[in-house]
C-alpha positions in Angstrom: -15.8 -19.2 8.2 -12.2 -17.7 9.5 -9.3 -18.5 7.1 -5.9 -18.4 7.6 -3.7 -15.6 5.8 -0.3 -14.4 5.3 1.6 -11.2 6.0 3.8 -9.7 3.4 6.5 -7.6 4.5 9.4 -6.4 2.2 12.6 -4.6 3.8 15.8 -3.0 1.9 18.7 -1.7 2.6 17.3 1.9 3.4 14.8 1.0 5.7 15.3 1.8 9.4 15.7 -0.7 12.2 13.1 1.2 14.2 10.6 1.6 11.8 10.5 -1.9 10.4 10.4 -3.3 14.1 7.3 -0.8 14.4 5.7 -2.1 11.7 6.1 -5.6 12.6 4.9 -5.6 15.6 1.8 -3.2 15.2 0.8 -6.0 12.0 1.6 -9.2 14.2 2.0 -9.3 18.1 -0.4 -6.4 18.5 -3.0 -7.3 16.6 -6.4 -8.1 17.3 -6.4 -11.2 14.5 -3.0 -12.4 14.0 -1.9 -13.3 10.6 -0.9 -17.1 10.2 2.3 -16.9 8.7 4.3 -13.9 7.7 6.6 -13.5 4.8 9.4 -11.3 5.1 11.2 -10.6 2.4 15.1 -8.8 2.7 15.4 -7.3 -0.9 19.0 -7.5 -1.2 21.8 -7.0 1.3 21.1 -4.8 4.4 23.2 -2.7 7.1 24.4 -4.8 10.0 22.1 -3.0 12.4 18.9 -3.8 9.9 20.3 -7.4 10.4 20.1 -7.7 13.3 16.8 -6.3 13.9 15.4 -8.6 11.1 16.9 -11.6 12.8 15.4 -10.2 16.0 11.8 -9.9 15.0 12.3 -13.1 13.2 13.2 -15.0 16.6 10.6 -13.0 19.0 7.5 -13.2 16.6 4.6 -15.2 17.9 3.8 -15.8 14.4 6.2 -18.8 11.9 8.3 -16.2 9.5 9.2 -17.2 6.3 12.7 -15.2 5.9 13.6 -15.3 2.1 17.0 -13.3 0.9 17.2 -12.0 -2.7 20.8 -11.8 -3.0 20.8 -8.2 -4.9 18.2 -5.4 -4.6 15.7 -6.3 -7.5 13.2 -3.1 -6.6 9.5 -3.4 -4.6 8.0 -5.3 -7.7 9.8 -8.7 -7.9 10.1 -8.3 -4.4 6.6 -8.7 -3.6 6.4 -11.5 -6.4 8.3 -12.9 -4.6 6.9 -13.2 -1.2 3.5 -14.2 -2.7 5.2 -17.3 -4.4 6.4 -18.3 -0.7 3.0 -17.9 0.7 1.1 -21.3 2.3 -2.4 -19.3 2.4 -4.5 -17.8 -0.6 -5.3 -14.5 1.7 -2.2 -12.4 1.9 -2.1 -9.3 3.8 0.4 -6.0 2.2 2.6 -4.2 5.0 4.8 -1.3 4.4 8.5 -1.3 6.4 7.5 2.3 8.5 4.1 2.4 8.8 2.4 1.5 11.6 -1.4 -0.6 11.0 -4.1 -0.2 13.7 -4.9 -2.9 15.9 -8.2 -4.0 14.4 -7.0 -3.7 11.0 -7.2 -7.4 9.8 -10.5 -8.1 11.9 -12.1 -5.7 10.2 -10.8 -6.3 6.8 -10.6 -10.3 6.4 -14.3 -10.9 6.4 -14.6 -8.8 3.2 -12.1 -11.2 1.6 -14.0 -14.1 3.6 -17.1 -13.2 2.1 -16.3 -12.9 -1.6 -13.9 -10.1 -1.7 -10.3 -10.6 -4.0 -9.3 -7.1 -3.0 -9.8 -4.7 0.0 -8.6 -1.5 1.0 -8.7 0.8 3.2 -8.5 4.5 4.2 -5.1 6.1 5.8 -3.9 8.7 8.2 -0.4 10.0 7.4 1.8 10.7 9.9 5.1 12.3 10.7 7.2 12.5 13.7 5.3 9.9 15.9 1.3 8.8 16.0 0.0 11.8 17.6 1.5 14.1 14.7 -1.3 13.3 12.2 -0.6 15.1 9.1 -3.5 14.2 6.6 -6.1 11.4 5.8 -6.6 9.7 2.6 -10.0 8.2 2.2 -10.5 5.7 -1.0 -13.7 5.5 -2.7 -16.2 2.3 -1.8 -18.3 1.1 -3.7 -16.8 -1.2 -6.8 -18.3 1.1 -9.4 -16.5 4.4 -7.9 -13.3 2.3 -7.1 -13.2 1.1 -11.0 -14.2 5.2 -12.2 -11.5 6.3 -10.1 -8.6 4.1 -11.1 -9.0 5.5 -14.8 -7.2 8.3 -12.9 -5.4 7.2 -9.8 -4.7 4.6 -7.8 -8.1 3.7 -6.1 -6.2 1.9 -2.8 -4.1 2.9 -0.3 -1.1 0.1 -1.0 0.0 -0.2 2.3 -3.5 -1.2 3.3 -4.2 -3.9 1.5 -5.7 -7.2 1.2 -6.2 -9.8 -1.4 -6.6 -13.1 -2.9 -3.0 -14.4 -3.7 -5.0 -16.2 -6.5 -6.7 -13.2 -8.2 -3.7 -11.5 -8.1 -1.6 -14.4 -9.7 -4.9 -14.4 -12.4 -4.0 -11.1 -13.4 0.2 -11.6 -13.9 1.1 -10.5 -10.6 3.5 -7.1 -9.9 5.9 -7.6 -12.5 8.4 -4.6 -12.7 7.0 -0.9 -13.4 8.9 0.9 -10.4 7.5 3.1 -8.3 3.8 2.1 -9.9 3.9 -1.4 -9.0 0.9 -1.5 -7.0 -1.4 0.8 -9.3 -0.2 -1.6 -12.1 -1.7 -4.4 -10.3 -4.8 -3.4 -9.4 -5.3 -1.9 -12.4 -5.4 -5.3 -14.2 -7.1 -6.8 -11.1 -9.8 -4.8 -11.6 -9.6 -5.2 -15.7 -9.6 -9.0 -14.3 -12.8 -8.7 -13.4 -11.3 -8.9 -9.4 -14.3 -7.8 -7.0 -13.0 -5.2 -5.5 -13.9 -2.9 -2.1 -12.6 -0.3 0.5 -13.3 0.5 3.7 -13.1 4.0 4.4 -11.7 4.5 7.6 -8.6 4.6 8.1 -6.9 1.3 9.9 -3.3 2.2 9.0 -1.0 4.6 10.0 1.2 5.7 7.0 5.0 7.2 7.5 5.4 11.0 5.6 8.7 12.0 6.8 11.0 14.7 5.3 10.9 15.0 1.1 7.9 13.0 1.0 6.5 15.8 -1.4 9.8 15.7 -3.2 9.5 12.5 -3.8 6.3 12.5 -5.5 7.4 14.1 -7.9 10.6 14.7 -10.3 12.1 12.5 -13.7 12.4 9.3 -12.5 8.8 9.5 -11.4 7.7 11.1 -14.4 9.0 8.2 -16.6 7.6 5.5 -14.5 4.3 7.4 -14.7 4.2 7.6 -18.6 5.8 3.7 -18.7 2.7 3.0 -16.7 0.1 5.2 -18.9 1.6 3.2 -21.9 0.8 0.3 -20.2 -2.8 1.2 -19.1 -3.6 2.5 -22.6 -1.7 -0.6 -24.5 -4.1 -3.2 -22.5 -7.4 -0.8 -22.8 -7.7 -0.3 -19.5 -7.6 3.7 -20.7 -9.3 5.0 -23.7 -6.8 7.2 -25.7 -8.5 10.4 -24.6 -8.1 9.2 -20.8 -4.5 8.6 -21.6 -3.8 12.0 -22.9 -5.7 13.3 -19.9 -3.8 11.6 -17.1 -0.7 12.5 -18.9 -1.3 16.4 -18.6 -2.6 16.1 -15.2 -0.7 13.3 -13.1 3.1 14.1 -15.7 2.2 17.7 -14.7 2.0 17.1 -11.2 5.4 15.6 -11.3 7.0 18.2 -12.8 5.4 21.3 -10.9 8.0 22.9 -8.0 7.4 21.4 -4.0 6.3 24.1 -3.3 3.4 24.0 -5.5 3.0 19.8 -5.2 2.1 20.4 -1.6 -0.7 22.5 -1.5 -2.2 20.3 -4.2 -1.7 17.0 -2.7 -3.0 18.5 0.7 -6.3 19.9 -1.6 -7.7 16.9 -3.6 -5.8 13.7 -1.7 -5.1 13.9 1.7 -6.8 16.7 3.5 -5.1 18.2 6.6 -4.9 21.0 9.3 -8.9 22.6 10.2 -10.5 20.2 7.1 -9.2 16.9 8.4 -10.0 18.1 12.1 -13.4 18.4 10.8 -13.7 14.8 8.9 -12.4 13.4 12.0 -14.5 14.9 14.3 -17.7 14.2 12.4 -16.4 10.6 12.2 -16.5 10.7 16.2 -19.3 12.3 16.2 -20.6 9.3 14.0 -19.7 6.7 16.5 -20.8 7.6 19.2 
């Protein structure tokens, strides 16, 4: 049986008018099954131009928006908090200000969640100047027992892609406040939660790499929001202590190597590109036809 669901959508100050409107509109009007309600969320206060985009979607969209303010910027984390208290439906859907989700995306995802599901992902293709400038793919593991492997690790979803049970989420304490890891930090204890778990492999949303996004993946903010968040994993056994001092050495180190290095190594192990993804994504064709 079809339920209803939610869209969450949070925008700050730095987002840009024609990105968030692109987002909007490939995760509501343009979709093959609409979300119900959508809750946008203004993280504290925006350009005048933002504004007015904001108040345009707001007015055009074929879908009821919940518009909530927070009157300073409180960061991603109590953002999305939240937006999932303001929701009317127990589905709620994750949508990133500049990237762009496939028209099919919540046709094929919601009957995972319909079916027993409390969390479901989904694989990614990164983008950079428009749609047709694909840059790499990120494909998340599928099956529960290589999703909850993985996450001793990394992050085993693709955040902008996806789906879950408000109430599973709720079960395990919400985002709460660990910027920049927000979303691992969730589904971490999600999965610790005993949250069933799945991902669908190809991609169904489009995800925005512009300029620095390799210098942003890295340097000492990030690093201390990467050991806050290994603390965290190891403090609630999630991690074993040997796990801990692994992903230390291997995901701190990664924050601190040069761009130059970063690059080659996120394009190696987590989102191939250039004549490898050509290759994944003609065999996919290949596949479907």
């Amino acid at each position: 049986m079809s339920e209803q669901f939610a869209l969450l959508l949070t925008v700050y100050g730095g987002d840009q008018p024609d990105h968030v409107r692109a987002a909007f509109r490939s995760a509501v009007p343009q979709q093959t099954r609409r979300p119900d309600q959508v809750i946008l969320v203004q993280d504290g206060p925006v350009p005048s131009e933002l504004a007015g985009c904001l108040a345009e979607l707001r007015t055009s969209s074929p879908v009821e928006v919940t518009f909530l303010t927070l009157n300073h910027n409180a960061g991603l984390g109590p953002a999305l908090d939240a937006g999932l208290a303001a929701s009317r439906h127990d589905i709620v859907a994750r949508m990133d200000a500049d990237d762009v989700s496939m028209p099919q995306r919540f046709e094929v995802q919601l009957p995972l969640i319909e079916s027993g599901a409390d969390l479901v992902g989904a694989g990614l293709l990164e983008f950079g100047t428009d749609l047709d400038d694909i840059r790499g793919r990120r494909t998340p593991p599928e099956r529960p027992s290589d999703i909850a492997r993985y996450a001793r690790l990394h992050d085993p979803f693709n955040h902008p892609t996806v789906v879950y049970r408000r109430s599973a989420v709720v079960a395990a304490g919400g985002y709460g406040d660990v910027p920049l890891m927000e979303d691992y930090w969730l589904f971490a204890r999600m999965i610790a939660n005993g949250a069933k778990v799945a991902n669908i492999p190809e991609p169904l949303v489009y995800y925005r790499v512009g300029e620095g996004a390799f210098e942003r993946r890295g340097g000492r903010a990030l690093l201390r929001s990467e050991l806050r968040l290994q603390r965290k994993l190891l403090r609630c056994g999630f991690t074993s202590r040997a796990q801990y001092i692994r992903n230390v050495t291997i995901r701190g180190g990664y924050r601190l190597v040069p761009t130059w290095l970063r690059r080659p190594i996120y394009r190696q192990f987590v989102a191939p590109h250039g004549a490898r993804l050509n290759r994944t994504v003609a065999a996919d064709s290949e596949g479907s036809s």
